[in-house]
N, C-alpha and C positions, 0 to 999 in steps of 0.2 A: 687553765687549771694548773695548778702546783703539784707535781708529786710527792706523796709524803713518803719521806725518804723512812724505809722500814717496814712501808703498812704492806697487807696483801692484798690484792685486787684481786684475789680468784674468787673472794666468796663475800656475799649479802646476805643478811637477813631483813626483810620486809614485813613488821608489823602493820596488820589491816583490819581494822575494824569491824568484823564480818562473821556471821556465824558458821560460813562456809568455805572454804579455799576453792573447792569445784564453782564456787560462782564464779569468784574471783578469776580463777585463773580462762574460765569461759569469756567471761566480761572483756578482759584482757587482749584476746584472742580477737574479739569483735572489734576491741578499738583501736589495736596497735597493726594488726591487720598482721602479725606477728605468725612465725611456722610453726608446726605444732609438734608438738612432741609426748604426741599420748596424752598423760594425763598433766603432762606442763608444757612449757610453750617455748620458743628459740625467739630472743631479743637482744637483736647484734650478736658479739661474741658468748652469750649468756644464754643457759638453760637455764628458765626457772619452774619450779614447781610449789604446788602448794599441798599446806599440811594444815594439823589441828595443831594449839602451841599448848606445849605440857607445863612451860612457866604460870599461865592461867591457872587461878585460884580456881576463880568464880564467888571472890567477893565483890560483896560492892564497894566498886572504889571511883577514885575521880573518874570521869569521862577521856581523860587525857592519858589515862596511865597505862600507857601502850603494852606492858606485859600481861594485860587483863584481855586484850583483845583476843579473838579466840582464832586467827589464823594468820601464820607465817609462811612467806613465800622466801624459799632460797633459791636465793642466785647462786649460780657458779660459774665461774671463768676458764678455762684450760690455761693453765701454766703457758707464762708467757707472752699472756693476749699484752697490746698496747694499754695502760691505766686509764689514758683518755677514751678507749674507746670502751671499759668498763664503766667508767661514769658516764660515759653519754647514756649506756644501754639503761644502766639502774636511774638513771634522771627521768628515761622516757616512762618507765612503768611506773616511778613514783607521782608525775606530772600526770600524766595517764589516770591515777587512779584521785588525784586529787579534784584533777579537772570533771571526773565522775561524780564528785563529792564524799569520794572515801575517806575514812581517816587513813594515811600512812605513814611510818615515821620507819628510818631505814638504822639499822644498827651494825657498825663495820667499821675499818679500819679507817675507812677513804670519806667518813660520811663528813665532816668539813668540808669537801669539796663540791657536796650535792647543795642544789637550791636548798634554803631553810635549813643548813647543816641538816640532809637529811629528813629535814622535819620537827625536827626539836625543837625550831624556831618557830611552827604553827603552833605546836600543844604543848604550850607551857604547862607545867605542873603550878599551882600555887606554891607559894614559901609557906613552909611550917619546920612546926620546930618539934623534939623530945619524939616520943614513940612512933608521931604519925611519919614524921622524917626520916626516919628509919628503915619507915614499912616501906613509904615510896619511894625510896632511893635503896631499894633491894635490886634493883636493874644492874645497878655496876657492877656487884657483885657476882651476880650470877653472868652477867654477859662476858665479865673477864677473867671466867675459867677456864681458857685454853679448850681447843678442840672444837670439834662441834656443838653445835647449837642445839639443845633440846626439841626434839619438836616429834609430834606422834600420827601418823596418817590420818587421815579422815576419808 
């Protein structure tokens, strides 16, 4: 692993294909064999927990287009943890949850460094062009607003 010189490694977002984060994060729990922490779970240096994601229209859109899924698991890191041992943790939950047959695609500073950058490399978007190109590449946008990540309990 290369560190990228800049990024933060304290925090993840993990789009999941799932109508519920309390699955997820149960599921989780079951196959990473992972500590618990209430309503999220401890993986390596990383508390994750999950939520409902406010970015979700609830149009119908491609299958692929991960800000329609309806639950985000964030990671968090405590200041300071080693970055390798931040991508190990967010590899094993996304490996984890692939190996389940989830969809997961990870959105973060470090996600170059995860299998399938993250996942981008399993669900391609198709090319298009004019309006629809727009609607589906609304992700950068909103993902590189600074601060926290939208996201709403469930």
């Amino acid at each position: 692993m290369t560190e990228n010189t800049g990024a933060s490694y304290e925090d993840c977002s993990v789009y999941v294909d799932a109508a519920d984060s309390s699955t997820v994060i149960t599921w989780l729990k079951e196959h990473l064999g992972a500590g618990d922490e209430g309503r999220g779970l401890v993986v390596g240096p990383l508390r994750v927990s999950g939520a409902g994601n406010d970015y979700s229209t609830g149009r119908k859109a491609h299958p692929f287009e991960f800000l329609e899924w309806l639950t985000v698991l964030e990671c968090e890191a405590p200041a300071g943890v080693e970055p390798g041992a931040v991508v190990g943790a967010v590899t094993d939950v996304l490996e984890t949850l692939w190996g389940g047959g989830w969809k997961a695609v990870a959105a973060c500073d470090f996600e170059d460094d995860l299998p399938a950058h993250g996942g981008w490399d399993r669900y391609p978007l198709p090319p298009s062009e004019g309006p629809a190109r727009a609607r589906t590449g609304r992700w950068k946008s909103l993902l590189m607003l600074g601060g926290k990540r939208k996201r709403k309990s469930v």
